[in-house]
matplotlib code that plots the C-alpha trace (Angstrom):
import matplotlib.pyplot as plt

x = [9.6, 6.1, 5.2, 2.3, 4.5, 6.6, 5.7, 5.6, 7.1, 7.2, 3.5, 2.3, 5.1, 3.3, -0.5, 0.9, 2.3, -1.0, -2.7, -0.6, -0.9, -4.7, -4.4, -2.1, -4.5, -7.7, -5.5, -4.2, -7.8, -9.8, -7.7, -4.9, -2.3, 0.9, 2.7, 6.1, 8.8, 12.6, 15.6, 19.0, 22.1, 25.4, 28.3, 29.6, 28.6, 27.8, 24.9, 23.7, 23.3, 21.7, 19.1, 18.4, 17.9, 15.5, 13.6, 13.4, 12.0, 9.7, 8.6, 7.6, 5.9, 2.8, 2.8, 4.7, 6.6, 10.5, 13.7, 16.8, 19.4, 22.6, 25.5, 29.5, 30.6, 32.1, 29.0, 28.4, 26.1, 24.7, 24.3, 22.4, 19.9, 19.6, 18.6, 16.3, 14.4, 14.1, 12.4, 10.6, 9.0, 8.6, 4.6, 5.0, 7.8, 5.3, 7.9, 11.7, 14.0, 17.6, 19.8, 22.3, 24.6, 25.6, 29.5, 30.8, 31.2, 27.9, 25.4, 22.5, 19.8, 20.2, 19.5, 17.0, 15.2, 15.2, 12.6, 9.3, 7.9, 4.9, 7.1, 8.6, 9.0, 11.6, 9.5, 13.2, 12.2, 12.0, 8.4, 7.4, 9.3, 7.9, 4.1, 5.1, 6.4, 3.2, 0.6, -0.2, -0.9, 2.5, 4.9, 6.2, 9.6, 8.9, 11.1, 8.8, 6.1, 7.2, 8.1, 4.5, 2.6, 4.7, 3.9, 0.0, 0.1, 0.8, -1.1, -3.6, -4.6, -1.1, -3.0, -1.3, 1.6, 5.2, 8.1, 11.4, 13.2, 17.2, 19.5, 18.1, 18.4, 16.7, 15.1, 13.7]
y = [10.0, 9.0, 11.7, 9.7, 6.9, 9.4, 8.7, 12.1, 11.2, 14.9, 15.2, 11.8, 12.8, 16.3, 14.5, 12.3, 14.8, 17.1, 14.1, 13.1, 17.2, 16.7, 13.7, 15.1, 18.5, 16.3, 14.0, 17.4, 19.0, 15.6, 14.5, 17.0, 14.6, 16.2, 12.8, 12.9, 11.3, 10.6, 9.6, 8.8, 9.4, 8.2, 9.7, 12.2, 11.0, 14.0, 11.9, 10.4, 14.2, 15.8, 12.9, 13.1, 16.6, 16.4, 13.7, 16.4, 19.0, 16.5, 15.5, 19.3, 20.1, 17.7, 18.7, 16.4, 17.2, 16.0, 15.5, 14.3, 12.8, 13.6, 10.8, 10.7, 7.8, 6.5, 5.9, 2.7, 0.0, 0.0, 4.0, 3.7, 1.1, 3.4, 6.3, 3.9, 2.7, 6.1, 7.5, 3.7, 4.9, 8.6, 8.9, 11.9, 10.1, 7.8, 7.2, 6.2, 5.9, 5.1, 6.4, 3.6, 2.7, 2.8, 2.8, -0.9, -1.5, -1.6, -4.5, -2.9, -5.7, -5.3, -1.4, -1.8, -5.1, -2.6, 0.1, -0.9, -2.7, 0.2, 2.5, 1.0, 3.7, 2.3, -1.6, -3.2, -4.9, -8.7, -8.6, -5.8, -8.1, -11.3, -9.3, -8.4, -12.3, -13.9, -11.3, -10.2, -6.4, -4.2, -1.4, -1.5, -0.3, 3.2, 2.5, -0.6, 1.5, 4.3, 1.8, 0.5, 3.9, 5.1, 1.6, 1.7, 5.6, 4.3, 0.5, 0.3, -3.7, -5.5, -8.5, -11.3, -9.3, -10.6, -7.9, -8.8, -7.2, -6.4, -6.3, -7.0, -5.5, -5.6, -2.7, -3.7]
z = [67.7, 68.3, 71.6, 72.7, 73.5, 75.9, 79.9, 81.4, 85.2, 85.8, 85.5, 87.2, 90.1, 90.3, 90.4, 92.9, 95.2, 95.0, 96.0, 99.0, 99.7, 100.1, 102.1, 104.2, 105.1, 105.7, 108.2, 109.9, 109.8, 111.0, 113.5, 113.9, 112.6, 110.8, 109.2, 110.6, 108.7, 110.1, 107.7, 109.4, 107.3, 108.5, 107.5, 104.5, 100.9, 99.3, 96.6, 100.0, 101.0, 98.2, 98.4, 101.8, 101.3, 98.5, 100.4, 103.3, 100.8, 99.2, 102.6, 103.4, 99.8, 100.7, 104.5, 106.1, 109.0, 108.3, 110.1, 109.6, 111.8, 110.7, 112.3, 111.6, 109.4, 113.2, 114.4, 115.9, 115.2, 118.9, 118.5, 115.6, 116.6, 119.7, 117.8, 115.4, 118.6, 119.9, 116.5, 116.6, 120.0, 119.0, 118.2, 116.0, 113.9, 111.0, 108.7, 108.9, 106.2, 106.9, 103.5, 102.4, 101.8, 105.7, 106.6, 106.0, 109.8, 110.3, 108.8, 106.8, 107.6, 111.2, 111.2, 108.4, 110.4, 113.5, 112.3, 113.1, 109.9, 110.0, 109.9, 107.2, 104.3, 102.1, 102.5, 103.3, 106.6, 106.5, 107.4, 104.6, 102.1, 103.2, 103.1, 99.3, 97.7, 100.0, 97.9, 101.1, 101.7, 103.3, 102.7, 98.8, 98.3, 96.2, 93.3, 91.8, 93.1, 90.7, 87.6, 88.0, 87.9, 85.2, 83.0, 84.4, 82.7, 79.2, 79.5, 82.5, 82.7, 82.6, 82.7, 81.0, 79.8, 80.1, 82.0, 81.9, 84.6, 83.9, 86.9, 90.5, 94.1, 97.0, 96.1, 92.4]

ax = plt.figure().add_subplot(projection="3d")
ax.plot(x, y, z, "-o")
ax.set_aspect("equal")
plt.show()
C-alpha cells in the first residue's frame, strides 16, 4: 500500500480542534464570550446517545460551553418547538443541533426550519441550504465540510476535477 496516499483524519481532526481551541480562548479573553452550543435529543436510541455525548465532549475539548436537552420519545411537536424557541432566544446558546432521527410523530423540517438559521450548526435550515446551491456564503452541513478537508489534505486546487458522489441525503 502506497502510505502517502493514506488521509490521516485523526491528525487533520486534531489540527482542527487546536485551532477552534485557540479561537475559542481569544473570543473568551477579547470579549468574554464562552460559545454556547445546545443539542436536543428526543427519545432513547442508544447510537443517538453515544453521539450526542461525544458531540458534548467535543464541544468542551475546544472550550465551548455545551448542554444537552434530554426529551422522552413522547414528546410533542409543540413541546419541542417550545424548547427550540427558548434556546433560539437564549443569548448564551450560539449553536443548536437537534440529533435525528426525531420520533416519527413529529416532522423533522418543522423542528429543523425552527432554529434560527444563525444558529444553524448542522446547515439543515431552508435558508442555510438555499445560502449553499445559490453560492452564497451560510452554515455548511459538517459532514461535506469534513469530506472536503480530508480531499483538500491529499489534492489542494480541485479545480477542474470531476467527483462523483454515491448515495445522497440531505446531509451530503
Amino acid at each position: 500500500m502506497n502510505r502517502d496516499r493514506i488521509i490521516d483524519g485523526k491528525n487533520l481532526a486534531e489540527k482542527l480542534q487546536n485551532k477552534i481551541k485557540k479561537t475559542t480562548r481569544r473570543l473568551q479573553n477579547k470579549y468574554g464570550l464562552v460559545p454556547g452550543l445546545a443539542t436536543v435529543i428526543v427519545g432513547e436510541d442508544p447510537a443517538s446517545k453515544v453521539y450526542v455525548q461525544n458531540k458534548n465532549k467535543a464541544a468542551i475539548n475546544v472550550g465551548m460551553n455545551s448542554q444537552t436537552k434530554s426529551m422522552p420519545k413522547e414528546t410533542t411537536e409543540r413541546q419541542l418547538l417550545s424548547m427550540i424557541n427558548s434556546l433560539n432566544d437564549d443569548p448564551e446558546t450560539h449553536g443548536i443541533l437537534v440529533q435525528l432521527p426525531l420520533p416519527s410523530h413529529i416532522n423533522p423540517y418543522v423542528i429543523i426550519n425552527s432554529i434560527d438559521p444563525l444558529k444553524d450548526v448542522d446547515g439543515f435550515h431552508i435558508r442555510n441550504v438555499g445560502l449553499l446551491n445559490t453560492s452564497q456564503s451560510g452554515i455548511v452541513a459538517c459532514t461535506p465540510q469534513a469530506c472536503l478537508a480530508l480531499i483538500r489534505s491529499r489534492v489542494p486546487d480541485l479545480t477542474g476535477l470531476t467527483a462523483v458522489v454515491a448515495g445522497r441525503s440531505n446531509i451530503v
